[in-house]
SENU-935248 format. One line per field, with one value per residue (C-alpha): chain; x, y, z. Coordinates in nm, 2 decimals. Each point is the difference from the previous one (the first is absolute). Last residue first. Layout:
<nodes>
unit (A_...)
u (X_...)
v (Y_...)
w (Z_...)
</nodes>
This chain:
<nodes>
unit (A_A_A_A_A_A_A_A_A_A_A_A_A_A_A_A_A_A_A_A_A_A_A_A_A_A_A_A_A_A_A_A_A_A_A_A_A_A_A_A_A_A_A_A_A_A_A_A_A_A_A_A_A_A_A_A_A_A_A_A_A_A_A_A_A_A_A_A_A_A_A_A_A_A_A_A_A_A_A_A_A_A_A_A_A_A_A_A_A_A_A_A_A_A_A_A_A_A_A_A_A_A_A_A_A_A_A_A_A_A_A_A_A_A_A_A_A_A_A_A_A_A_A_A_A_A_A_A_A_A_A_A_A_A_A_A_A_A_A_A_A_A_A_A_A_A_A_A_A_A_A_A_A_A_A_A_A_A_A_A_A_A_A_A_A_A_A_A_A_A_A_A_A_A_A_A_A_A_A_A_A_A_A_A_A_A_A_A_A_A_A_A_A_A_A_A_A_A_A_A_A_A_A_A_A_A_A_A_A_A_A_A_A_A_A_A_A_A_A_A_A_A_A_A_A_A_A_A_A_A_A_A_A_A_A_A_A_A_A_A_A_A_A_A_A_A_A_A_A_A_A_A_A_A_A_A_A_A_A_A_A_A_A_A_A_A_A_A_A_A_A_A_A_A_A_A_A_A_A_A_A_A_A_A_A_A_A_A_A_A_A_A_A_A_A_A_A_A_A_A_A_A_A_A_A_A_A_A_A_A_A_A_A_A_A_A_A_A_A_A_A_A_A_A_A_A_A_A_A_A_A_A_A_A_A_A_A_A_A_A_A_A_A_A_A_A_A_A_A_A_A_A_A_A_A_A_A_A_A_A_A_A_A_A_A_A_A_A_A_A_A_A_A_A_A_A_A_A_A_A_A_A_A_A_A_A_A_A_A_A_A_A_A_A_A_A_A_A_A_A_A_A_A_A_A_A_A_A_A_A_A_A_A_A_A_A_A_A_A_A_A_A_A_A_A_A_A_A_A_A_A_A_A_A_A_A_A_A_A_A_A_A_A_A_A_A_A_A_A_A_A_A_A_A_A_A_A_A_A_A_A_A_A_A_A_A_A_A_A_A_A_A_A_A_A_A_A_A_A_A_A_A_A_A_A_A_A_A_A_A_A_A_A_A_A_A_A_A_A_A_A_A_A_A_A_A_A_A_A_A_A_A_A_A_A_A_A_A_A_A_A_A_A_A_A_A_A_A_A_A_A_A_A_A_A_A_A_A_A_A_A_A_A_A_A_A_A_A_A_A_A_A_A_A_A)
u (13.40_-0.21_-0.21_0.27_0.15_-0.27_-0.04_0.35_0.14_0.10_-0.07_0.32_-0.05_0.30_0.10_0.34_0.25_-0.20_0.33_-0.18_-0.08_0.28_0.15_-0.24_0.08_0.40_-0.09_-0.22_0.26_0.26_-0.20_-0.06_-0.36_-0.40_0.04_-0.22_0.07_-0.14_-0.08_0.10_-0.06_-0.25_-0.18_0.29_-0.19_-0.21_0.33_0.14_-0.21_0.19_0.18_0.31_0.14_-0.14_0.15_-0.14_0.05_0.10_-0.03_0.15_-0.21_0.20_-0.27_-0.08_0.40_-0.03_-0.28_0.25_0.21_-0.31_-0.11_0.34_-0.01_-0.35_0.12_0.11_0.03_0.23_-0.01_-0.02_0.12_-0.07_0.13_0.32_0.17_-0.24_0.05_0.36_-0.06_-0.35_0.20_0.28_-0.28_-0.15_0.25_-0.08_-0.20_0.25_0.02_0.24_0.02_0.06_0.02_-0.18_0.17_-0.01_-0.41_-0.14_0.32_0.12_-0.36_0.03_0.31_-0.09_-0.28_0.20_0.22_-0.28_-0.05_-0.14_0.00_0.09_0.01_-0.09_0.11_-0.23_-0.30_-0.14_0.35_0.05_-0.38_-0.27_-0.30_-0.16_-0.10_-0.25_-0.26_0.15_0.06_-0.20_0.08_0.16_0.10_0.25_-0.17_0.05_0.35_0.08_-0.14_0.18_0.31_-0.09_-0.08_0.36_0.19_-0.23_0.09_0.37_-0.05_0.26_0.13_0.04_0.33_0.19_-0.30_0.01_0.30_-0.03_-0.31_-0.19_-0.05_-0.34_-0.13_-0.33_-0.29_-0.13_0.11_-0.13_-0.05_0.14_-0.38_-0.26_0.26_0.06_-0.38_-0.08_0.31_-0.13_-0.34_0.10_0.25_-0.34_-0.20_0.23_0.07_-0.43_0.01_0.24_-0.11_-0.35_0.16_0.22_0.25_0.25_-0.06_0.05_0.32_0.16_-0.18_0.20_0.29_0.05_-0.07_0.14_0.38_0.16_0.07_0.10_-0.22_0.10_-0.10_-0.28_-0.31_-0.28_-0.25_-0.16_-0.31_-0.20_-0.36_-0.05_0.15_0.33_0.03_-0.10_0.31_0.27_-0.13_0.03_0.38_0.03_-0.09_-0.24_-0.33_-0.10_0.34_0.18_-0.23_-0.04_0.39_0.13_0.21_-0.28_0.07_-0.35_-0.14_-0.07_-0.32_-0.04_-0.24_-0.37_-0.16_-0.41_-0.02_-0.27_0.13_0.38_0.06_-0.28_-0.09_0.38_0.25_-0.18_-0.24_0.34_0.18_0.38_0.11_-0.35_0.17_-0.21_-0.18_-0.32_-0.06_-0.35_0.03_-0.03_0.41_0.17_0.36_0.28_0.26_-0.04_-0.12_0.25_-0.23_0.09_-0.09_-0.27_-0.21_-0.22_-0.27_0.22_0.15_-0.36_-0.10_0.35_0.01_-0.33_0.10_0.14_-0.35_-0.32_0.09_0.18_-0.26_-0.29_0.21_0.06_0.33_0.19_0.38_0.17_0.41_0.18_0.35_0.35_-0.01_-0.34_0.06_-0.30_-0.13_-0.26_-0.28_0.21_0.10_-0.27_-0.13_0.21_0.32_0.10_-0.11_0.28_0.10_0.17_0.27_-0.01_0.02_-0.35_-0.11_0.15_-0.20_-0.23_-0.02_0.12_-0.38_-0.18_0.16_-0.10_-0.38_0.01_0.14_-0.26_-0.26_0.08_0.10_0.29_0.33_0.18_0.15_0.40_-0.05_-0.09_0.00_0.26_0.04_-0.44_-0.11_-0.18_-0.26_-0.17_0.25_-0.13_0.20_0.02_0.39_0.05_0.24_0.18_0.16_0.11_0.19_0.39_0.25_0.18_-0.13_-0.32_-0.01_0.10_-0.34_-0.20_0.09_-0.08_-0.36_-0.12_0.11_-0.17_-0.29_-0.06_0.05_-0.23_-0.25_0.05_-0.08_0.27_-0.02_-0.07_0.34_0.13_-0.06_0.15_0.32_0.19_0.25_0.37_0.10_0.25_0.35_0.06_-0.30_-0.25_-0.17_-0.20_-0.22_-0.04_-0.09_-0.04_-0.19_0.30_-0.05_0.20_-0.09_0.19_-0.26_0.26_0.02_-0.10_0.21_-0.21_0.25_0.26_0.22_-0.20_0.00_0.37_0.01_-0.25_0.19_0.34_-0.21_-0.13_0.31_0.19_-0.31_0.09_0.32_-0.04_-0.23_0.24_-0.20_-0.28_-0.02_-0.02_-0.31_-0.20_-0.04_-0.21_0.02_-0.24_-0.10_0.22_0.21_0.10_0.34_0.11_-0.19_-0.01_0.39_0.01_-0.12_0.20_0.30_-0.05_-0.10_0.22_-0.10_-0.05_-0.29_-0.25_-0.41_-0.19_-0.34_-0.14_-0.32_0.18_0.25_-0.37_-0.06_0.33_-0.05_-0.31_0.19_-0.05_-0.14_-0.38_0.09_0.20_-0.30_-0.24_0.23_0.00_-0.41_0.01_0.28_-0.11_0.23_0.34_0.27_0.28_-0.12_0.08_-0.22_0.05_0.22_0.27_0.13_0.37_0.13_0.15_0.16_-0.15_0.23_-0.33_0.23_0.13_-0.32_-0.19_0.25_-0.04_-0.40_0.07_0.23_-0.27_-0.27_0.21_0.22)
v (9.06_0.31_-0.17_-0.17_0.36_0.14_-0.29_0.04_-0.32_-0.20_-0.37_-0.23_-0.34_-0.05_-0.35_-0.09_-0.13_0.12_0.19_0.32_-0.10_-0.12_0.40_0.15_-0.19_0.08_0.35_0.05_-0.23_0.25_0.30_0.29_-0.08_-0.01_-0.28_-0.02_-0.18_0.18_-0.13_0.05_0.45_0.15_0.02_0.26_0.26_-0.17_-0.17_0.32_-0.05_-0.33_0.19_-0.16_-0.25_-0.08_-0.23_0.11_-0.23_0.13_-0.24_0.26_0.18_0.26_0.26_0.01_-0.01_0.41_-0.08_-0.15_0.31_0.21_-0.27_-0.06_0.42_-0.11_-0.26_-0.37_-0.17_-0.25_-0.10_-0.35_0.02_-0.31_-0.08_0.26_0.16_0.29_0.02_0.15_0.29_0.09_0.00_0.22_0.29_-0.10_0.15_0.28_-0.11_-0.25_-0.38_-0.27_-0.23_-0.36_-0.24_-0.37_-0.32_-0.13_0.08_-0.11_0.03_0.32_0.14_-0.05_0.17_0.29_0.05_0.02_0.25_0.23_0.28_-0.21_-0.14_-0.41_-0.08_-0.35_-0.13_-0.32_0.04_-0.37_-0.18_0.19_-0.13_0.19_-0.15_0.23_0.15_-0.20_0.21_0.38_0.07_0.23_0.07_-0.31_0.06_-0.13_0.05_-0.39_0.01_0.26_-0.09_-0.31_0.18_0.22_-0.33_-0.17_0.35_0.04_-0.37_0.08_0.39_0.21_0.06_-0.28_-0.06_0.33_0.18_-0.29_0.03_0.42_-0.08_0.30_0.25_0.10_-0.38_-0.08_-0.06_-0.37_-0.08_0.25_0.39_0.27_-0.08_0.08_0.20_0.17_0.07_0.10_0.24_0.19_0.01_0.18_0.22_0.10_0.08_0.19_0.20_0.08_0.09_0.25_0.13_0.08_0.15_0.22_0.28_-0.30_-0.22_0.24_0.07_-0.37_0.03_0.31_-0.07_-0.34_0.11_0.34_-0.20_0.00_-0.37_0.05_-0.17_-0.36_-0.11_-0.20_0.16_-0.23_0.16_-0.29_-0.02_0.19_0.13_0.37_0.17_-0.23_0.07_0.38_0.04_-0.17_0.25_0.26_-0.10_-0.06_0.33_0.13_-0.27_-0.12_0.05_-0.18_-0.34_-0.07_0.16_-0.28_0.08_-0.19_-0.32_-0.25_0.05_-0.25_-0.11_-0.25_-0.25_0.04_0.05_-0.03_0.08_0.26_0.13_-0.02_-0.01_0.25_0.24_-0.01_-0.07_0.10_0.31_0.12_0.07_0.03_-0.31_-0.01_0.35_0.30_0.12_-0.16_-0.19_-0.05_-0.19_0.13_0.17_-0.38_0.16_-0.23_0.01_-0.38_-0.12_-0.29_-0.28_-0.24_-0.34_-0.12_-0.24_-0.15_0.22_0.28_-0.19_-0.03_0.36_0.06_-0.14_0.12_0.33_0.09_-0.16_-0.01_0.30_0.26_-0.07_0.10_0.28_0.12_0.00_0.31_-0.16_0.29_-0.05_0.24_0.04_-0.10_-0.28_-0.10_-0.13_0.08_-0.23_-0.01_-0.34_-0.22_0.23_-0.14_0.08_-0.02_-0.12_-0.24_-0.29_-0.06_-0.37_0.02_-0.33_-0.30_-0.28_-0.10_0.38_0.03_-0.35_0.23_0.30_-0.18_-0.21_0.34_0.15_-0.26_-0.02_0.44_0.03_-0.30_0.20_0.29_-0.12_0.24_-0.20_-0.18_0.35_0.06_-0.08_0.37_0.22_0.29_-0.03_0.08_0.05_-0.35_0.21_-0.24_-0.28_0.05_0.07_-0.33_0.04_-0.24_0.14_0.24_-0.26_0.03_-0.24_0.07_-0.23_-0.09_-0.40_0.17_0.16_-0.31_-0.21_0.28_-0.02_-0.38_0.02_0.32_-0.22_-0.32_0.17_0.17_-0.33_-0.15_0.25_-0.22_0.29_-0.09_0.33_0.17_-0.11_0.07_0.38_0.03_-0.13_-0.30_-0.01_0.11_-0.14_0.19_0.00_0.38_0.10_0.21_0.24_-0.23_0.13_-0.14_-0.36_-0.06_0.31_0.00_0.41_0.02_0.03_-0.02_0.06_0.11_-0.21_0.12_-0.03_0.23_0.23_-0.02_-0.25_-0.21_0.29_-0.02_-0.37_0.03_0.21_-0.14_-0.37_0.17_0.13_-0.36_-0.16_0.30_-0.10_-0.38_0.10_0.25_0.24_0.06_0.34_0.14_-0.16_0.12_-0.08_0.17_0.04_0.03_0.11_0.26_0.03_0.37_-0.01_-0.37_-0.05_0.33_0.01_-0.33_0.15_0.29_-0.19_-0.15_-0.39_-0.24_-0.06_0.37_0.30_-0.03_-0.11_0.13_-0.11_0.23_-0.08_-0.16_0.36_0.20_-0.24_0.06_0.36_0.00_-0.18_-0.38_-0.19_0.02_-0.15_-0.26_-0.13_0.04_-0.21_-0.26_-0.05_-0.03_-0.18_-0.24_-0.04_-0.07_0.27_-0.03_0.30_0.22_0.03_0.17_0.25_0.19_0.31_0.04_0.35_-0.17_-0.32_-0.30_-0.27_-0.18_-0.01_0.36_0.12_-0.16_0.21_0.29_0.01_-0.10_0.34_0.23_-0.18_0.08_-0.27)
w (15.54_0.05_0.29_0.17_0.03_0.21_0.23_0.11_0.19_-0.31_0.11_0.04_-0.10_-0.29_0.04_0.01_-0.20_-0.27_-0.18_0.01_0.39_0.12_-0.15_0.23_0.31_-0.05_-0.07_0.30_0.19_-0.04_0.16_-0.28_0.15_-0.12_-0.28_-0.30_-0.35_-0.34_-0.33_-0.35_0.03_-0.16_0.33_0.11_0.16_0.28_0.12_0.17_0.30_0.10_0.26_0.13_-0.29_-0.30_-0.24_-0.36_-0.31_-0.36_-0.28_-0.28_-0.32_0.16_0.02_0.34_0.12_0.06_0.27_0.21_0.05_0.12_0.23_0.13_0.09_0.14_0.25_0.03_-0.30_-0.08_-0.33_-0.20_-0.34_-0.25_-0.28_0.01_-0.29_-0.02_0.38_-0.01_-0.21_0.20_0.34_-0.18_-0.12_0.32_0.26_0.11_0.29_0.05_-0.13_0.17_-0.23_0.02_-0.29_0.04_-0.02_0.34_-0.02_0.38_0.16_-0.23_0.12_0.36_0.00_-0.24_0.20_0.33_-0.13_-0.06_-0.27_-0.30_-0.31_-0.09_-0.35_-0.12_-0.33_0.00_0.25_-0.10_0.09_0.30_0.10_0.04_0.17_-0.06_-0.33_-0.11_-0.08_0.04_0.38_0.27_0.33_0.13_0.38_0.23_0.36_0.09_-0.13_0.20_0.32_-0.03_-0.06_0.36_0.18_-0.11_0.11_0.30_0.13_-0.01_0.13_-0.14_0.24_0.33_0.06_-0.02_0.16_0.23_0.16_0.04_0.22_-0.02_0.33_0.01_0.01_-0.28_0.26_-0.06_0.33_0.22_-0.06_-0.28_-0.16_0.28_0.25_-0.34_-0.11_0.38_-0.01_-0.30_0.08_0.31_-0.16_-0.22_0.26_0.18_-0.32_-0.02_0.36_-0.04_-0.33_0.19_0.32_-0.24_0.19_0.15_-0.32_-0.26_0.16_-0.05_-0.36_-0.09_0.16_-0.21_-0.31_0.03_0.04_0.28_0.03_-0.37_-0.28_-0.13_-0.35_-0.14_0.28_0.13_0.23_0.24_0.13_-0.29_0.10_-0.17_0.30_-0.06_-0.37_0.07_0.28_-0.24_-0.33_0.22_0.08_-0.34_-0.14_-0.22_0.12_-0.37_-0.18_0.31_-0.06_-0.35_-0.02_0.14_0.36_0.20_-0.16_0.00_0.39_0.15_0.18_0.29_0.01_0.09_-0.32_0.02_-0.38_0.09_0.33_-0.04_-0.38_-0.06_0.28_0.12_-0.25_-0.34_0.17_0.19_-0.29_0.05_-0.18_-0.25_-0.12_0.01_-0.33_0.07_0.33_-0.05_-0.30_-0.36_0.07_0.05_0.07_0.05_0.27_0.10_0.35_0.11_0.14_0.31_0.20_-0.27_0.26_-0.29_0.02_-0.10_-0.26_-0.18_0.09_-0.18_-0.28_-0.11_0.02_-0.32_-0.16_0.16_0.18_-0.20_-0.23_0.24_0.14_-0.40_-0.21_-0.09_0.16_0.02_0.07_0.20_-0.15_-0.01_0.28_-0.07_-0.36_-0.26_-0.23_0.21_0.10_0.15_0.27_0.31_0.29_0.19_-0.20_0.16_0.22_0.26_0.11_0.40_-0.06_0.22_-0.26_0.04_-0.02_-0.34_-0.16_0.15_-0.13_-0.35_0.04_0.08_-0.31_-0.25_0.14_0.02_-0.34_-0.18_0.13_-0.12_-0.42_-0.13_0.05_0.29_0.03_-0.06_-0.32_-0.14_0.33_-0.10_-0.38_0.00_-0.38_0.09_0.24_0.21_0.13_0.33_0.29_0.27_0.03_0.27_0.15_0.20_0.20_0.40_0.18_-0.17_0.21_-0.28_0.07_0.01_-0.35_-0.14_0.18_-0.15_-0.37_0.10_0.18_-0.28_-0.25_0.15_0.10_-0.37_-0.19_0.29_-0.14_-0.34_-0.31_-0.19_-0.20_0.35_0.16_-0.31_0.04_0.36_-0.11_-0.15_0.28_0.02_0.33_0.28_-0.05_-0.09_-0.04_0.25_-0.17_-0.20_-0.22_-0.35_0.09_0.40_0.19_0.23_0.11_0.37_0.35_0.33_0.31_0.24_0.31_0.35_0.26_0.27_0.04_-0.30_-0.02_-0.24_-0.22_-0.06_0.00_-0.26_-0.21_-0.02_-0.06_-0.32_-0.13_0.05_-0.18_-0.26_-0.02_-0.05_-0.34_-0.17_-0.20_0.23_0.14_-0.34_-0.04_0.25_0.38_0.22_0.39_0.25_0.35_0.05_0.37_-0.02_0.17_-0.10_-0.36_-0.13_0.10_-0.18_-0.32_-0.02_0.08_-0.30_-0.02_-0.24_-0.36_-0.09_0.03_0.26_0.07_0.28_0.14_0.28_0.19_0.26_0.11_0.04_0.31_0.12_-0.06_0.23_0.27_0.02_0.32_-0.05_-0.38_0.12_0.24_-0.29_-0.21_0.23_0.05_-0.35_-0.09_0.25_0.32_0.09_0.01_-0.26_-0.19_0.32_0.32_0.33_-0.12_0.21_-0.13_0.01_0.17_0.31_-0.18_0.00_0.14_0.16_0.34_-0.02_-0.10_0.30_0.22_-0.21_0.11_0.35_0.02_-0.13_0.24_0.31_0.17)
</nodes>
């Protein structure tokens, strides 16, 4: 028999078809991720390579055939998950176990790294049945690191049973610039040190439940008003600032074992990188983060397809090839591209005419696979394919939904309160008017005060707000962003007991010291409400410390 005929014949018995490549290693392969991930690596085409380092996020609760034809003919590395991927909880776990099975057929079964944003408090893109949680901020009024483990153990354990093994949390921002709507409570507040203690613990309260945590946003947003996706923020602070303060955190994490960063499209212009996005900047990803910092986990990219990104390098496509040159593993994009698209042929052909970008895209597929053989391995790996019974059985979390009360209670803060104002009883409060814009305050509140009036107030809406609270004793208001502020500030002159529940970012506070007294929570969750409330009545004690040093000092 000649050679060509042997060949066929050992085909026919392996049942591989003539034009199938044969591998001698897949994901299943024993061996240290290390030592694995090099043997992988050897094995994949240059466009296989290229296919890890994409991330790619799709539009609608079950997956387009966009999507899966990324996943069977190009074999990507990564999907994203926003929030309106997530309205119906069982479907999405249904969604996620379509897509692995689809990348576990591909050559060397690899999983897809399946990521979402499930800071807890104010961002959560993943609802549905999943916990509300007190958030980031109360985390750092209560000031426990095991307040951070716990959260970051039990938001964790609920992205697991959906099959979801990849967070982009903790937030570890600074709390720098209180004109900021886009960080505000979703950083443990403005203190460094404090960041990088709180976020270590929720990195690893993650890691016990077998998620990938992701630092964000390299190196850091708290200090712009500014939001990344419409515009490239400039942060004007100096390399010695930039250094004892926003990146704090993350020489801290980094110590730690901090699996992953996202880089940030925010320009720092007094530090060697000037005008060009810390996301496409090699001096932030490779001289600092990398050499400096001594980073060796992967780096994501924050959405490609925001302006902070595409305004710098003109096109997405360039924008793609700079983020990888400038030391990101993976590039993240919110919406699906065609196969075709320049993104795609514009990196595969960079490759074949660019030794240098090659190498650098090898690299990164190779950190890719070592971080999933590390995490997507074993028995505390979260399974690709979710079990359907326990989504139905298992979210929310039980424990999480005592814990995450707890947590609020224990963050609950007293600002400031006229001698002798708490406890206050329904008896002391009188003619109690409740004003606000959630339904969970008005719940809370009718249980604390069963006789108090409800009003839903609107930014237009004081003239009536100011009619009803002249026959009230005592007003407490919901305040929760400036156009509050501005509706608030019309009761000043009342003569009336007015009390302030804060809720998200306790900024605002610093402008209404005429006020009685003010109470601090860091959530529209329903136990914020409910913890705040115990505490007017004195049901509970009030022991949460106000996490901005700035604000402390005016009040």
């Amino acid at each position: 028999m000649n050679r060509c005929g042997g060949i066929l014949l050992t085909l026919f018995f392996l049942n591989i078809s003539p034009g199938q490549r044969l591998f001698a290693f897949t994901f299943t392969s024993p061996g240290s991720p290390r030592t694995l991930a090099a043997a992988l690596l050897e094995e994949m085409s240059d466009e296989e390579a290229l296919a890890q380092t994409f991330m790619l996020g799709w539009v609608g609760a079950e997956p387009s055939p966009l999507i899966m034809n990324w996943i069977r003919e190009r074999h990507i590395g990564g999907v994203k998950i926003f929030g309106w991927n997530t309205g119906d909880t069982r479907k999405l776990a249904e969604t996620v176990g379509t897509l692995q099975r689809a990348s576990l057929e591909g050559p060397f079964r690899i999983p897809l790294l399946v990521a979402t944003d499930q800071e807890g408090g104010w961002i959560r893109h993943v609802k549905g049945a999943t916990s509300e949680t007190p958030g980031t901020m109360a985390i750092g009024a209560s000031g426990y690191p095991r307040d951070a483990y716990l959260s970051g153990y039990y938001i964790g354990r609920e992205l697991a049973v959906l099959g979801i093994n990849m967070n982009f949390a903790p937030t570890v921002d600074l709390y720098t610039n209180q004109a900021s709507e886009i960080i505000g409570p979703r950083a443990f507040g403005d203190d460094p040190v404090r960041a990088g203690i709180l976020g270590a613990a929720f990195m690893k309260g993650q890691r016990a439940a077998g998620i990938i945590a992701t630092a964000k946003h390299y190196p850091g947003h708290g200090g712009t008003d500014l939001d990344s996706h419409g515009i490239l923020p400039r942060i004007d602070v100096s390399f010695e600032t930039l250094w004892n303060r926003e990146l704090t955190p993350y020489r801290m994490l980094a110590r730690e074992g901090l699996p992953a960063v996202m880089s940030g499209h925010l320009a720092f212009p007094k530090t060697q990188a000037g005008s060009l996005p810390a996301s496409l900047s090699p001096w932030f990803l490779k001289t600092l983060l990398r050499e400096q910092i001594g980073f060796r986990g992967l780096i994501i990219t924050d959405d490609l397809m925001m302006y902070g990104a595409t305004s710098s390098a003109g096109t997405l496509s360039r924008a793609a090839k700079q983020a990888l040159l400038a030391g990101n593993d993976i590039i993240m994009m919110s919406s699906t591209p065609n196969l075709s698209d320049a993104v795609w042929t514009y990196l595969a052909a960079s490759m074949k005419e660019e030794p240098e970008f090659r190498e650098r895209v090898r690299d990164a597929a190779r950190r890719i696979l070592e971080l999933k053989l590390e995490y997507l391995r074993g028995e505390r790996a979260v399974p690709p394919v979710p079990d359907l019974k326990r989504v139905d059985g298992e979210l929310p979390d039980p424990e999480g939904a005592a814990f995450f009360l707890g947590l609020a209670a224990r963050s609950v803060t007293v600002i400031r309160e006229d001698t002798g104002l708490f406890p206050l009883s329904p008896d002391k409060a009188g003619r109690v008017l409740l004003a606000g814009q959630f339904s969970d305050f008005f719940s809370a509140g009718k249980a604390a005060y069963p006789e108090a009036v409800s009003y839903w107030y609107s930014p237009g809406g004081l003239e009536e707000l100011v009619r009803r609270a002249r026959n009230a004793d005592t007003v407490i208001f919901c305040l929760a962003d400036a156009s509050g502020l501005a509706v608030l500030q019309g009761l000043r002159y009342l003569g009336k007991r007015v009390i302030v529940l804060s809720v998200l970012s306790p900024a605002y506070l610093g402008e209404v010291s005429w006020t009685a007294g003010a109470v601090a929570v860091y959530s529209y969750a329903p136990e914020s409400f409910i913890a705040a409330f115990s505490a007017m009545l004195g049901r509970i004690p009030a022991r949460g410390r106000l996490p901005l040093g700035s604000v402390r000092q005016i009040l």
